[in-house]
SESE-768331 format. One record per residue (C-alpha): residue in one letter; chain; x, z, y. Coordinates in Angstrom, 1 decimal, decimal comma, always signed. Each point is the difference from the previous one (the first is absolute). Layout:
["A"; "A"; [X; Z; Y]] ...
//
This chain:
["X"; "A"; [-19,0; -10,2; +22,9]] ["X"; "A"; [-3,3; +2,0; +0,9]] ["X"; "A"; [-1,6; +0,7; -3,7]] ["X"; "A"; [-0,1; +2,9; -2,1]] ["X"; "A"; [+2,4; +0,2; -3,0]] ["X"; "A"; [+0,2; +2,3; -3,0]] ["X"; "A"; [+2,9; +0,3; -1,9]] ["X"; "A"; [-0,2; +1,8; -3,5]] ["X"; "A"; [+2,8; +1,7; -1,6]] ["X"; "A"; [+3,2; +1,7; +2,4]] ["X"; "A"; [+2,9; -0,8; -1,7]] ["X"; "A"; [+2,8; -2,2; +1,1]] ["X"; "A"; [-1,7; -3,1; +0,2]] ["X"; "A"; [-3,4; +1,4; +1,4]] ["X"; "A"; [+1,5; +1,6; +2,6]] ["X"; "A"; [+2,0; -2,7; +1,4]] ["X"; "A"; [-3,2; -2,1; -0,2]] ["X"; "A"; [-2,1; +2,7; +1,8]] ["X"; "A"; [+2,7; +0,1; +3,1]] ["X"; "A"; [+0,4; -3,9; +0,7]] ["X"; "A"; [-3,9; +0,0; +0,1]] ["X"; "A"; [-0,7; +2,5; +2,5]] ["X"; "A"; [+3,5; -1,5; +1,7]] ["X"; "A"; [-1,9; -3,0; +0,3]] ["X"; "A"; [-2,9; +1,7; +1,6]] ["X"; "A"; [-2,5; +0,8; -2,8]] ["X"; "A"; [-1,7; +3,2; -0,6]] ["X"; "A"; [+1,8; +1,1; -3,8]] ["X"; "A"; [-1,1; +3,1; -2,0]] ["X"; "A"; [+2,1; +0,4; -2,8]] ["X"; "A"; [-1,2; +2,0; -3,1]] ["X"; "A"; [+1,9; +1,4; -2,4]] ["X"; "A"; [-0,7; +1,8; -3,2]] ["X"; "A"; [+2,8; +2,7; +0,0]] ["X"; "A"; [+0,5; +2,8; +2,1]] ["X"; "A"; [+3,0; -1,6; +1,8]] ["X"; "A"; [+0,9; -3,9; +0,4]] ["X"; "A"; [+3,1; -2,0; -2,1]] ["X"; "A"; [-1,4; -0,9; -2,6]] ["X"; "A"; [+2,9; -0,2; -3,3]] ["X"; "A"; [+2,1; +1,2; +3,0]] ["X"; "A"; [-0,2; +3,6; +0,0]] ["X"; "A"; [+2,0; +3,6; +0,2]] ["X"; "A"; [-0,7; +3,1; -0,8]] ["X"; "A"; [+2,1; +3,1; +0,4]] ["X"; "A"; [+0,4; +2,8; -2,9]] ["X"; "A"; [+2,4; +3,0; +0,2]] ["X"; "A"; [+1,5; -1,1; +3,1]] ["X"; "A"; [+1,1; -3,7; -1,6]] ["X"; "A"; [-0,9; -3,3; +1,1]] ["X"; "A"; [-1,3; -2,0; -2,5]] ["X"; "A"; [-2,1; -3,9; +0,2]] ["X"; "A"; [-2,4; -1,5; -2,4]] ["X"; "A"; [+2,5; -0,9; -1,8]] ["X"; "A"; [+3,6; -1,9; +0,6]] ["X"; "A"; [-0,4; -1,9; +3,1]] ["X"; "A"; [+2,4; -1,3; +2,0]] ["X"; "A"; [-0,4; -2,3; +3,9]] ["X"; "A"; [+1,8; -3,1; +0,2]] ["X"; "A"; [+1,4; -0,1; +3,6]] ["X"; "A"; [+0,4; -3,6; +0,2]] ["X"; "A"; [-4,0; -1,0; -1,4]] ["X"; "A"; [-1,4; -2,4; +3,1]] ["X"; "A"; [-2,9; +1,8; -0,2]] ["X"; "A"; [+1,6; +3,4; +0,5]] ["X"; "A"; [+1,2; -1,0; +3,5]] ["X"; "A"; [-3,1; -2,1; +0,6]] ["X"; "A"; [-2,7; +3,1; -0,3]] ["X"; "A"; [+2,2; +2,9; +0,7]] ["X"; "A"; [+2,6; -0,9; +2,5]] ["X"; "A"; [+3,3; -1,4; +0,2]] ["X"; "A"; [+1,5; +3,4; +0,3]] ["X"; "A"; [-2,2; +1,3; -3,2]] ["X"; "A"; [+2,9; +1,2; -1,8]] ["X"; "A"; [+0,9; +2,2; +3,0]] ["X"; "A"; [-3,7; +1,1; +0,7]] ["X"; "A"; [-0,1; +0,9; -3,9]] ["X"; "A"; [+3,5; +2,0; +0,1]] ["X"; "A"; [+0,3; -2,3; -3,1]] ["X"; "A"; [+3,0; +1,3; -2,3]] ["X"; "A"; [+1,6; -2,4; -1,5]] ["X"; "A"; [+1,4; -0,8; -3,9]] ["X"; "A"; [+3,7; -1,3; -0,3]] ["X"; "A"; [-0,3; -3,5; -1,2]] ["X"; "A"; [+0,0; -0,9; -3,7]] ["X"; "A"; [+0,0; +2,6; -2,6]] ["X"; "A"; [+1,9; +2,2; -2,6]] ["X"; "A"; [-0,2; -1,1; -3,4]] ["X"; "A"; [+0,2; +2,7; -2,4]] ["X"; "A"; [+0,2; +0,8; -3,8]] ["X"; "A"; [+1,3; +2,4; -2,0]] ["X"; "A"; [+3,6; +1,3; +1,2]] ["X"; "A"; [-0,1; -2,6; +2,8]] ["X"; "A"; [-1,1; -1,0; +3,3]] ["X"; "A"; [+1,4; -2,8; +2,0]] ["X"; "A"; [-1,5; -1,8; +3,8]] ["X"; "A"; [-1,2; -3,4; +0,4]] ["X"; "A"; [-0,5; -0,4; +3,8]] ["X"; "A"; [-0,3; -3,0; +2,1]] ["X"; "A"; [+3,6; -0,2; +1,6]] ["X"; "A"; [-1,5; -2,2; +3,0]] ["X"; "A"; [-2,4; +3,2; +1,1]] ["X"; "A"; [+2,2; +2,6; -1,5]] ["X"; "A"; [+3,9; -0,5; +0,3]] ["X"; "A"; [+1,3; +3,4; -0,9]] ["X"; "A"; [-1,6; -0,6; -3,4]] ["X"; "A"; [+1,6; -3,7; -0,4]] ["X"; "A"; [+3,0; +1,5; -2,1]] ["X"; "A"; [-2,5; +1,9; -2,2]] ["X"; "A"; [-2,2; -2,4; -0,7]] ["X"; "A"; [+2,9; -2,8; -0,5]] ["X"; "A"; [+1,4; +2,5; -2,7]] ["X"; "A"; [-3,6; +0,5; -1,7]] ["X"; "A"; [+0,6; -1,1; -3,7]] ["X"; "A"; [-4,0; +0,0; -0,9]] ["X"; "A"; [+0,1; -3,4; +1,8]] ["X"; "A"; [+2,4; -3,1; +0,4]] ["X"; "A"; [+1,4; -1,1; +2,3]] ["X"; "A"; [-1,5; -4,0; -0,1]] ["X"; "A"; [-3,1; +2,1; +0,3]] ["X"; "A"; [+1,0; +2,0; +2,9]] ["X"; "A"; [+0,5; -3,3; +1,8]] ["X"; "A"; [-3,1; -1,3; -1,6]] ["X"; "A"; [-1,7; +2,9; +1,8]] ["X"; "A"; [+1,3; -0,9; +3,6]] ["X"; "A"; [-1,3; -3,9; -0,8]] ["X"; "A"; [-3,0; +1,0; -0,9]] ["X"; "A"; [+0,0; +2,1; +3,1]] ["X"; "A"; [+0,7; -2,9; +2,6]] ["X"; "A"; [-2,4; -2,2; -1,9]] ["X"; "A"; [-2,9; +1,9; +1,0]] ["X"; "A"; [+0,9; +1,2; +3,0]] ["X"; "A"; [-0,2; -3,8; +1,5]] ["X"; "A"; [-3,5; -0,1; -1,3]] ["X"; "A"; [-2,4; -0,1; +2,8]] ["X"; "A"; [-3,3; +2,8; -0,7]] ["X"; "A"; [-2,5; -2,9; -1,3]] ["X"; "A"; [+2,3; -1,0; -2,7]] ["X"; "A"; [-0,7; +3,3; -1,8]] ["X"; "A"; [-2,7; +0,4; -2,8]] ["X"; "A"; [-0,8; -4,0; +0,0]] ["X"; "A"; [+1,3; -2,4; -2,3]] ["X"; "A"; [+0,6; +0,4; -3,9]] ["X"; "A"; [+0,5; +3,3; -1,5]] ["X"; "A"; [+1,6; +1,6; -2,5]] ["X"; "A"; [+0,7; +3,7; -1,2]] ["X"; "A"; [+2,8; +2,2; +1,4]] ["X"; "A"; [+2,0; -0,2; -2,8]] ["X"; "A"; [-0,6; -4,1; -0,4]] ["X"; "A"; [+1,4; +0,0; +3,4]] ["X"; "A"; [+2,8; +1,7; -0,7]] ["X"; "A"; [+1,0; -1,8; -3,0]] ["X"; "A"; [-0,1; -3,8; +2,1]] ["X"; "A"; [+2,0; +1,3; +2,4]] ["X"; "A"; [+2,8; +1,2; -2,6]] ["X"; "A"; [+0,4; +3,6; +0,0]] ["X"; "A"; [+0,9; +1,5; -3,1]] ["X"; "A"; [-1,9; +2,5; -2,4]] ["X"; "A"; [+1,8; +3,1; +1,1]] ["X"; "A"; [-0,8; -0,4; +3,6]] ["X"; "A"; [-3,2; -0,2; -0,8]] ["X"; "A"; [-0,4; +2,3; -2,1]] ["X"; "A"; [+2,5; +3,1; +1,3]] ["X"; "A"; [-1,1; -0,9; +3,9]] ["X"; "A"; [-3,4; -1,9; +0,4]] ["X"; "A"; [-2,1; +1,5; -2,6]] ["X"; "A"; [+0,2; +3,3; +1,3]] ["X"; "A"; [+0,3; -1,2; +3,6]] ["X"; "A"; [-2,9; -1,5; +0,3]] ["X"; "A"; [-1,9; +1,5; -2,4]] ["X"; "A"; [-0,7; +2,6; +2,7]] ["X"; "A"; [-0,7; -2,8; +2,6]] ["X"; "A"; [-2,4; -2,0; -2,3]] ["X"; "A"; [-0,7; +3,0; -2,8]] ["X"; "A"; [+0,6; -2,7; -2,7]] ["X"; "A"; [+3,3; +0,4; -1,5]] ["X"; "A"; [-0,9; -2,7; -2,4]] ["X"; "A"; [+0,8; -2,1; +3,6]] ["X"; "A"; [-3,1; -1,7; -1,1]] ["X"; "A"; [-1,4; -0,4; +3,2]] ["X"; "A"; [-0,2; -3,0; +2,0]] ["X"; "A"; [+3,6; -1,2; +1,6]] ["X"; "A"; [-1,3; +0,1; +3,4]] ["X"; "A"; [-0,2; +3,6; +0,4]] ["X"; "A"; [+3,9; -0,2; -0,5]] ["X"; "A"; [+0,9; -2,2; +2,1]] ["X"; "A"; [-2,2; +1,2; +3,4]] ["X"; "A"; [+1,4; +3,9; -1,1]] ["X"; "A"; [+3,7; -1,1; -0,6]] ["X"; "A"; [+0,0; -1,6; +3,9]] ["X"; "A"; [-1,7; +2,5; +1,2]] ["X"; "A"; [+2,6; +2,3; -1,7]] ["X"; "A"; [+2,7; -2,0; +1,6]] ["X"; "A"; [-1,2; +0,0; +3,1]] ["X"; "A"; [-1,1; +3,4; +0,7]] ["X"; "A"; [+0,1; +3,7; -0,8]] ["X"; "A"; [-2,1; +2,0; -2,7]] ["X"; "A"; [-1,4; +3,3; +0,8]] ["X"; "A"; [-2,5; +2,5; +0,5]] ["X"; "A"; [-1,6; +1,7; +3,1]] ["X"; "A"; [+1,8; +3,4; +0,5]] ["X"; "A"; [-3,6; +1,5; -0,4]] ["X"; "A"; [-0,8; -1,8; -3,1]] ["X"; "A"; [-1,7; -3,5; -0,5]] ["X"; "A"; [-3,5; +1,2; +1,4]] ["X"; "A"; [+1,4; -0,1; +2,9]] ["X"; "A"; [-0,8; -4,2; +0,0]] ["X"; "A"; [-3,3; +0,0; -0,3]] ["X"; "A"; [+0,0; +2,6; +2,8]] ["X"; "A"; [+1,6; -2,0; +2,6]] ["X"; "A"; [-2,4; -3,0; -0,7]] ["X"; "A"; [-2,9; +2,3; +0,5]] ["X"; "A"; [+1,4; +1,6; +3,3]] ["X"; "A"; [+0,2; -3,8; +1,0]] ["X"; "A"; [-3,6; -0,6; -0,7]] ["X"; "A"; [-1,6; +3,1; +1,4]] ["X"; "A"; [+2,1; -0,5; +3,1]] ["X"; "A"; [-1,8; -3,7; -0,5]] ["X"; "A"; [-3,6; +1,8; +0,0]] ["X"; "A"; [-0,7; +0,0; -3,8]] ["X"; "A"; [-2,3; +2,7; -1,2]] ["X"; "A"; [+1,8; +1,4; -3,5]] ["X"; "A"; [-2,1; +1,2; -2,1]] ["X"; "A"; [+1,1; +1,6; -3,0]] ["X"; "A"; [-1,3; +1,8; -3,0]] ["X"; "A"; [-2,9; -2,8; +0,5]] ["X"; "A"; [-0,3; -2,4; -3,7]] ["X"; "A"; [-1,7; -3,1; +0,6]] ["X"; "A"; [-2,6; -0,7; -2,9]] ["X"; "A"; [-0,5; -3,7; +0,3]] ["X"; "A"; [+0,5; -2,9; +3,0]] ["X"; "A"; [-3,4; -2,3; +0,5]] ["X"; "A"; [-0,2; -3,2; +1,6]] ["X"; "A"; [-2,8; -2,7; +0,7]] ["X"; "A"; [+0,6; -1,4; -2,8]] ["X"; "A"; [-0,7; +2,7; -2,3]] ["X"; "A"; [-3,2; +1,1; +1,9]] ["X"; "A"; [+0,5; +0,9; +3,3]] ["X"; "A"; [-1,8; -1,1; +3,3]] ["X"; "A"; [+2,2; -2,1; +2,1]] ["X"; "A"; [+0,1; +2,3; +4,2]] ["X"; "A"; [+1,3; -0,9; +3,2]] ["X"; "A"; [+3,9; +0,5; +0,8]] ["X"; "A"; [+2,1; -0,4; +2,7]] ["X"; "A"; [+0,6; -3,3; -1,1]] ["X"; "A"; [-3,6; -1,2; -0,4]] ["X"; "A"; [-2,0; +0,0; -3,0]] ["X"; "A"; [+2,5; +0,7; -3,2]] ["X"; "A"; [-1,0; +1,1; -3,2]] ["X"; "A"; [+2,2; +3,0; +0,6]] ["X"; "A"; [+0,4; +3,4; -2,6]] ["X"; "A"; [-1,1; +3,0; -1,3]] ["X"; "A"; [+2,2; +2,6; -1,4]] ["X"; "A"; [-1,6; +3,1; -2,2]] ["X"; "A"; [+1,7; +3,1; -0,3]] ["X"; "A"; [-0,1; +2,1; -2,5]] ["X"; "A"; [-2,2; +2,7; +1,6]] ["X"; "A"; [-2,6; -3,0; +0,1]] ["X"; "A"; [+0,4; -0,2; +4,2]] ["X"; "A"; [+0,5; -4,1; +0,7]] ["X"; "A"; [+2,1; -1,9; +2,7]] ["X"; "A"; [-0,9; -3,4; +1,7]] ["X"; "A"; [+3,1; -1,9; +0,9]] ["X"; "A"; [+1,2; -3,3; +0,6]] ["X"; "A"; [+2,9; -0,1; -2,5]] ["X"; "A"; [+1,4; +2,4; -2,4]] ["X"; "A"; [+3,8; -0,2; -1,5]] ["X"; "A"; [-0,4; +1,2; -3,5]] ["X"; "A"; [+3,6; +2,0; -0,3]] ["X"; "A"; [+0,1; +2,0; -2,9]] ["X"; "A"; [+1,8; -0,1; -3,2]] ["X"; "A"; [-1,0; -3,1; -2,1]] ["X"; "A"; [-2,3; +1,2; -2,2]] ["X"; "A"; [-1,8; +1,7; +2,5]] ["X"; "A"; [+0,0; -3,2; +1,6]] ["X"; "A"; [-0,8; -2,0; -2,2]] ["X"; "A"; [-3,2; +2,6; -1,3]] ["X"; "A"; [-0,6; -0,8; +4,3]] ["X"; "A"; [+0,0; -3,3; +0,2]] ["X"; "A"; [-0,6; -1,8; -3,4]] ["X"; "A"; [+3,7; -1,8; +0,2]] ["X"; "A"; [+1,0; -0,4; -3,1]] ["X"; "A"; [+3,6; -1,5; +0,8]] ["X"; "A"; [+0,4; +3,4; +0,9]] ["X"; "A"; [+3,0; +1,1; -2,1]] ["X"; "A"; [-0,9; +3,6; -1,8]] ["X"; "A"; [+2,6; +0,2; -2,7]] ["X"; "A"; [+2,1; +2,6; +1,6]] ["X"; "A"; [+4,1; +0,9; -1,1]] ["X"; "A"; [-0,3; +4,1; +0,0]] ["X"; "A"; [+3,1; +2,2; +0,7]] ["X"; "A"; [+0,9; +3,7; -0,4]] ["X"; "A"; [+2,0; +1,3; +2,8]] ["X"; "A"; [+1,6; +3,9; -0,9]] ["X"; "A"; [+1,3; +2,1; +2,5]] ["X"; "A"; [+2,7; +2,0; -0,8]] ["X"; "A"; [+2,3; +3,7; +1,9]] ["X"; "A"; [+3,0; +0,7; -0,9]] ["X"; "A"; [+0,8; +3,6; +0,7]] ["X"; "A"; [+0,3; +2,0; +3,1]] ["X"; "A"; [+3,6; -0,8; +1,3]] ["X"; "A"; [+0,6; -3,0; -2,4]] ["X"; "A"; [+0,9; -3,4; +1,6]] ["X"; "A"; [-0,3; -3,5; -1,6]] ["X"; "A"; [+1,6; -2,8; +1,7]] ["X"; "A"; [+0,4; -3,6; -0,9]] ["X"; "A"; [+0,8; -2,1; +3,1]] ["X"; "A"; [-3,3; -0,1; +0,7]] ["X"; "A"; [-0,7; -2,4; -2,6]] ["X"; "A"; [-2,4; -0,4; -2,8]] ["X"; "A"; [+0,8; +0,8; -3,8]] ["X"; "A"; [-0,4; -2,7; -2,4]] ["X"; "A"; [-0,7; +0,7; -2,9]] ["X"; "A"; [+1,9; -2,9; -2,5]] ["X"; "A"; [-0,6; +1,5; -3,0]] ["X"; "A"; [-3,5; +1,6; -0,2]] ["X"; "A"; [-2,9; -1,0; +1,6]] ["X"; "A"; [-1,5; +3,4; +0,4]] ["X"; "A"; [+0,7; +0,8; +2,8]] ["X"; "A"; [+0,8; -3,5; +0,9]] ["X"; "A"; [+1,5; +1,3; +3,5]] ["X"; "A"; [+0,5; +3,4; +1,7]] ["X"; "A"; [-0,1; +0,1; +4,1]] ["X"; "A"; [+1,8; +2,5; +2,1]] ["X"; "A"; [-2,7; +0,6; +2,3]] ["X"; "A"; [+1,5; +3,0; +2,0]] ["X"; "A"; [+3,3; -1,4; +0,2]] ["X"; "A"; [-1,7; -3,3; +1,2]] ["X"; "A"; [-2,5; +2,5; +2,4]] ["X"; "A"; [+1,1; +3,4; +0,3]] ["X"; "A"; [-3,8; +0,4; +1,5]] ["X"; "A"; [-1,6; -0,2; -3,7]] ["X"; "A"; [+1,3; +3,4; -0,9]] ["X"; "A"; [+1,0; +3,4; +1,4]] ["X"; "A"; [+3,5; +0,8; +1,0]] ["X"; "A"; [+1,6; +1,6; -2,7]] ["X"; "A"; [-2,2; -2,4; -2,7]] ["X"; "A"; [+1,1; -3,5; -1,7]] ["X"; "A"; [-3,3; -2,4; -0,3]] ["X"; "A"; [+0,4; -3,0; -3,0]] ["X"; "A"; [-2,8; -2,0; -0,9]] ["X"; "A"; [-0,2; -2,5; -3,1]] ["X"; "A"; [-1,3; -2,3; -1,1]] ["X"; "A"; [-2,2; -0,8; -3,5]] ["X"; "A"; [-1,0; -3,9; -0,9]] ["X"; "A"; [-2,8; -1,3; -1,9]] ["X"; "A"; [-3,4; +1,8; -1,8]] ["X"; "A"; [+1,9; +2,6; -2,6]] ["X"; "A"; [+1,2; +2,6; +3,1]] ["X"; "A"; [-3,6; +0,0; +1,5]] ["X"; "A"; [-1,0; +1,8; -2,9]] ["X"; "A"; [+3,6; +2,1; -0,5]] ["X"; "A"; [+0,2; +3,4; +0,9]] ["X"; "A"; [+1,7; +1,3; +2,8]] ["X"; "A"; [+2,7; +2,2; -1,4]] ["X"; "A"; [+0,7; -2,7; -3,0]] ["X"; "A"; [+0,9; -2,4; +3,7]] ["X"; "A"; [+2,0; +2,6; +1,7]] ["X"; "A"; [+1,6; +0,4; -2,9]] ["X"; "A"; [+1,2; -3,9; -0,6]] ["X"; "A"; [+1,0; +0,6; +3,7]] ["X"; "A"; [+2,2; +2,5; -0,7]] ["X"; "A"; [+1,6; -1,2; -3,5]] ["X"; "A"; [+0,6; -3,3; +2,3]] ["X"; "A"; [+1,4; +1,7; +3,1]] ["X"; "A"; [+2,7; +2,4; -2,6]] ["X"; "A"; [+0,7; -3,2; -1,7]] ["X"; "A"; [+1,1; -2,0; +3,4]] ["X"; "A"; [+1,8; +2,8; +1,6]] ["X"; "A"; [+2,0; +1,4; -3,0]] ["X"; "A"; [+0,5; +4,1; -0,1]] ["X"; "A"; [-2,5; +0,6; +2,5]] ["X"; "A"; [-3,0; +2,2; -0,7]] ["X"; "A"; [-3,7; -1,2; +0,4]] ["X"; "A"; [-2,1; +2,8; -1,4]] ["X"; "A"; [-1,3; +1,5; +3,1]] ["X"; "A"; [-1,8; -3,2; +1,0]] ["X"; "A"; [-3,7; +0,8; +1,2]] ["X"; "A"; [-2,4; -2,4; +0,0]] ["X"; "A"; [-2,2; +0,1; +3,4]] ["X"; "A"; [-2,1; -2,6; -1,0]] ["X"; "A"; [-1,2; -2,8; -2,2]] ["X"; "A"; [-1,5; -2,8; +1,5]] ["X"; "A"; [-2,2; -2,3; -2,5]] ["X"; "A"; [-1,1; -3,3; +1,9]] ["X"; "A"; [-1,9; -2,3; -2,3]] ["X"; "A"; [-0,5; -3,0; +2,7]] ["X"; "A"; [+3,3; +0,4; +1,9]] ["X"; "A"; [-0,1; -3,8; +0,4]] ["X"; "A"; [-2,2; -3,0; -1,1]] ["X"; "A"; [+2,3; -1,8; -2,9]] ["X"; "A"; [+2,2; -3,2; +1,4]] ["X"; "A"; [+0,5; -2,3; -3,1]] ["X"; "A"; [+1,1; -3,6; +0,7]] ["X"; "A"; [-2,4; -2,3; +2,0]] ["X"; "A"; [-2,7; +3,5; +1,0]] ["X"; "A"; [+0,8; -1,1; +3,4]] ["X"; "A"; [-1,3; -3,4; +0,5]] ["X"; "A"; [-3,2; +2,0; -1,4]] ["X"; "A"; [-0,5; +2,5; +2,3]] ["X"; "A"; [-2,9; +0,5; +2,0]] ["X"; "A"; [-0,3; -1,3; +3,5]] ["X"; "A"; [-1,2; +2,2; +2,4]] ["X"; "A"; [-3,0; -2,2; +1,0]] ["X"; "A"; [-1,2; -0,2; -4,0]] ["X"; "A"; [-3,4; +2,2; +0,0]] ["X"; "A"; [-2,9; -1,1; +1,8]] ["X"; "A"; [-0,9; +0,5; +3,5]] ["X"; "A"; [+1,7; +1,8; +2,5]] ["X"; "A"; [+1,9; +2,2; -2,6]] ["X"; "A"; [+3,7; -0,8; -0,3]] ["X"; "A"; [+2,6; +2,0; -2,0]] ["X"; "A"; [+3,1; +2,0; +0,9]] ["X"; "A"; [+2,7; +1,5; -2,4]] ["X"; "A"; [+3,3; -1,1; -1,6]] ["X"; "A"; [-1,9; -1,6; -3,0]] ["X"; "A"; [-0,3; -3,3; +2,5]] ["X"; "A"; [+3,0; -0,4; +0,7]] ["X"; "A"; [+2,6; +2,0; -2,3]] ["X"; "A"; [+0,6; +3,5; -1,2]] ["X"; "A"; [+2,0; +1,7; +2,4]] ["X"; "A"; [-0,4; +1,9; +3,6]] ["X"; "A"; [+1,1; -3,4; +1,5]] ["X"; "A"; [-3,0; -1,5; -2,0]] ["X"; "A"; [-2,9; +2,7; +0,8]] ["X"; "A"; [+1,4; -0,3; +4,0]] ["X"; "A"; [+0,2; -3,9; +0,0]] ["X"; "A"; [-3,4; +0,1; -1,3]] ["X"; "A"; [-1,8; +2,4; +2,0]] ["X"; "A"; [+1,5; -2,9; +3,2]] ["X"; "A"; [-1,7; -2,3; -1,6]] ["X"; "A"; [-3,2; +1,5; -0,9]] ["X"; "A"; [-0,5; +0,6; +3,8]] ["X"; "A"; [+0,5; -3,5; +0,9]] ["X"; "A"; [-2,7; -0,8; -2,8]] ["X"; "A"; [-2,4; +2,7; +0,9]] ["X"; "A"; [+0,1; -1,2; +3,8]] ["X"; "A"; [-2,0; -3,4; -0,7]] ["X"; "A"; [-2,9; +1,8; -0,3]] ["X"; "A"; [+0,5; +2,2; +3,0]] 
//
C-alpha cells in the first residue's frame, strides 16, 4: 500500500484499523473526538482510586486479543486475574460455583453448592466440551435462539438459571432477562473455559493505550480532540483526483472547525450512531443496552475479601453483581483502602440517585455477610452509560452491517459488525483494514 487513509473515531476498533494500514505501508491520520483515544474503553482516576467506564473486564483467551496485542498481552498488561466462576449470594448465604477443571481447590466447594444440582453440574462440564470442539466459524452462524431458550433445550433446570446465569451474565450481556441472542453465550462461555478474566493492573485504559503505542510506532498521526462533521465521496458531490493508485474517486473528510482532508479511503470508527449519522448505513444498530456502574470505599483499614470472585446477587437484581476490584487489582485503590464496584441493569438506575444505589449496595452486602457492618461505604463514583452496548436479540447478527456497506471508499470499523464485545470491536477493526486497502 502507497495511499492515504483516514480513520475516524480511536477507540478499540479504530485503532487497530489505523495500525494494520500504516503496517501495510499507507500514510494513516487517525482523528479522534476526545481528548484521549479508547473509545467506551476508558479510566479515570479520583481520590487516588482506579475506576473504568464502567464494569469491564479482558478475556485472555479472545483470538483477537493475541492477534493485535501480542501473545504475551496478558503479561505486557500485568493483567490481574478473577478466580473462575462466581459466589452466589442472598441473604444469610453465600456459596462458590467454580469450574473444577480450571480451579481444583474449589472442586469440593462447588460439588457441595446446594443452589445447583448436581445433573446440572455435569450438565455444565458437557456443555463445556461441546463448544470447546467447535472450530471459530461455527460461532454466530446458523439458527438462533435466546439465552434462556438455549438453556432450556439443553435441560438445565429453573434454579440454575435463575440463582447462577441470570445474574452471571447479566453483567456480561447487561440483560438479565437473558434475552439476548444465544450466541453471545456460547463464544463467552469458551472463551471463559479457556482463558483467564481480568483487568490491566493500571485499569482498562490501559488497552486502548497499547494499540495506540502500536500505531504511532507504525507512523500514524493521532489526532485527538478533532470531531469529524461529515465524510464526502464522489458520489455525493465530490470531484474524482489522482492517487497513488491512478484515478479513484477517493474522499474528503470535514472537520468540525470547517478545515477538509483529501484521502483515498476513510474507516468510519465511531460509535454506531455516529456512524451511522456518517455514513447513511442504516443496518447500523443504535438501540443501545445502558448500565450504571457505582464505585464504592470501604473505610481506611477495612478489608473485603471474597476469593477473588464476583457476588451474585440471587435474590435482587439491584445490584445484580458486586466485583472486588482491589482484591482482584490491588492497583485500583490506595494501600490501606478496599475498592468494590457494582453493578445496576436496565433504564430505572440511570435515573436513581446515587446514595439510594450505594445504599441497595450496602443493605445487600450486610444481608450476604451476616453481622458485619456496611455503613461507612463511600461511594467514589457513579458511572451512567446509556449505550454500553448495541442490544443482541436473536437473529441481530445475520443483520449486521458489513464493513464494505456505504458507498465508495468508506468502510466501517467497530464491534456493531461483528458482535458486542472487545473481541468484536478488535476483530473488526482487522477487517476494516483489509477492506479499506482495495482502494489504496
Amino acid at each position: 500500500m502507497n495511499g492515504d487513509a483516514t480513520v475516524v473515531g480511536g477507540g478499540l476498533a479504530g485503532l487497530v484499523a489505523a495500525a494494520r494500514l500504516a503496517e501495510a505501508g499507507a500514510d494513516v491520520t487517525l482523528y479522534e473526538r476526545r481528548p484521549a483515544v479508547g473509545g467506551r474503553v476508558r479510566t479515570e482516576t479520583v481520590d487516588g482510586f482506579t475506576l473504568d467506564r464502567g464494569f469491564q473486564v479482558l478475556f485472555s483467551s479472545y483470538p483477537a486479543v493475541e492477534r493485535e496485542l501480542g501473545p504475551d498481552a496478558a503479561d505486557a498488561l500485568n493483567l490481574r486475574t478473577f478466580a473462575p466462576g462466581a459466589t452466589i449470594c442472598r441473604p444469610g448465604s453465600r456459596s462458590v460455583l467454580s469450574d473444577p477443571l480450571r480451579d481444583p481447590r474449589a472442586a469440593l466447594a462447588s460439588l457441595l453448592n446446594d443452589e445447583v444440582s448436581f445433573s446440572d453440574k455435569l450438565r455444565t462440564l458437557a456443555l463445556r466440551h461441546d463448544l470447546a470442539e467447535r472450530d471459530e466459524s461455527d460461532f454466530f452462524a446458523g439458527p438462533d435462539a435466546s439465552i434462556r431458550e438455549y438453556l432450556s433445550d439443553w435441560g438445565f433446570a429453573d434454579d440454575y438459571v435463575e440463582n447462577f446465569v441470570e445474574p452471571f451474565y447479566g453483567g456480561i450481556t447487561l440483560d438479565r432477562s437473558l434475552s439476548t441472542s444465544k450466541h453471545v453465550f456460547e463464544y463467552t462461555f469458551r472463551a471463559m473455559s479457556r482463558g483467564a478474566i481480568g483487568v490491566p493492573a493500571e485499569g482498562m485504559a490501559a488497552v486502548p493505550e497499547a494499540l495506540a503505542a502500536r500505531a504511532r510506532e507504525a507512523g500514524v498521526a493521532i489526532e485527538t480532540g478533532e470531531d469529524v462533521a461529515s465524510v464526502r465521496t464522489a458520489g455525493q458531490g465530490r470531484i474524482p483526483f489522482r492517487t497513488g493508485r491512478g484515478d479513484a474517486e477517493g474522499a474528503t473528510v470535514e472537520l468540525a472547525d470547517g478545515s477538509t482532508r483529501e484521502t483515498d479511503a476513510v474507516v468510519v470508527a465511531t460509535a454506531p450512531p455516529e456512524a451511522r449519522r456518517l455514513t447513511g448505513v442504516e443496518s447500523i444498530p443504535t438501540e443501545g443496552v445502558p448500565n450504571v456502574t457505582g464505585w464504592y470505599a470501604l473505610p481506611a483499614g477495612e478489608s473485603f475479601e471474597t476469593g477473588k470472585r464476583i457476588l451474585l446477587n440471587a435474590a435482587d437484581g439491584s445490584p445484580n453483581a458486586v466485583v472486588p476490584m482491589s482484591e482482584v487489582a490491588p492497583e485500583y485503590a490506595p494501600d490501606d483502602r478496599a475498592l468494590l464496584a457494582a453493578t445496576f441493569l436496565g433504564e430505572a438506575p440511570l435515573d436513581r440517585p446515587a446514595a439510594g444505589l450505594r445504599d441497595d449496595v450496602r443493605d445487600a452486602l450486610e444481608a450476604w455477610f451476616p453481622g458485619r457492618d456496611f455503613d461507612g461505604l463511600e461511594t467514589v463514583d457513579t458511572h451512567r452509560v446509556r449505550f454500553a452496548q448495541f442490544a443482541q436479540p436473536p437473529g441481530v447478527h445475520a443483520d449486521l452491517p458489513d464493513p464494505d456497506d456505504p458507498e465508495g471508499p468508506v468502510v466501517l470499523a467497530g464491534d456493531y459488525t461483528e458482535w458486542s464485545s472487545i473481541q468484536g470491536a478488535l476483530e473488526s477493526g482487522r477487517t476494516a483494514a483489509s477492506a479499506a486497502g482495495k482502494y489504496l
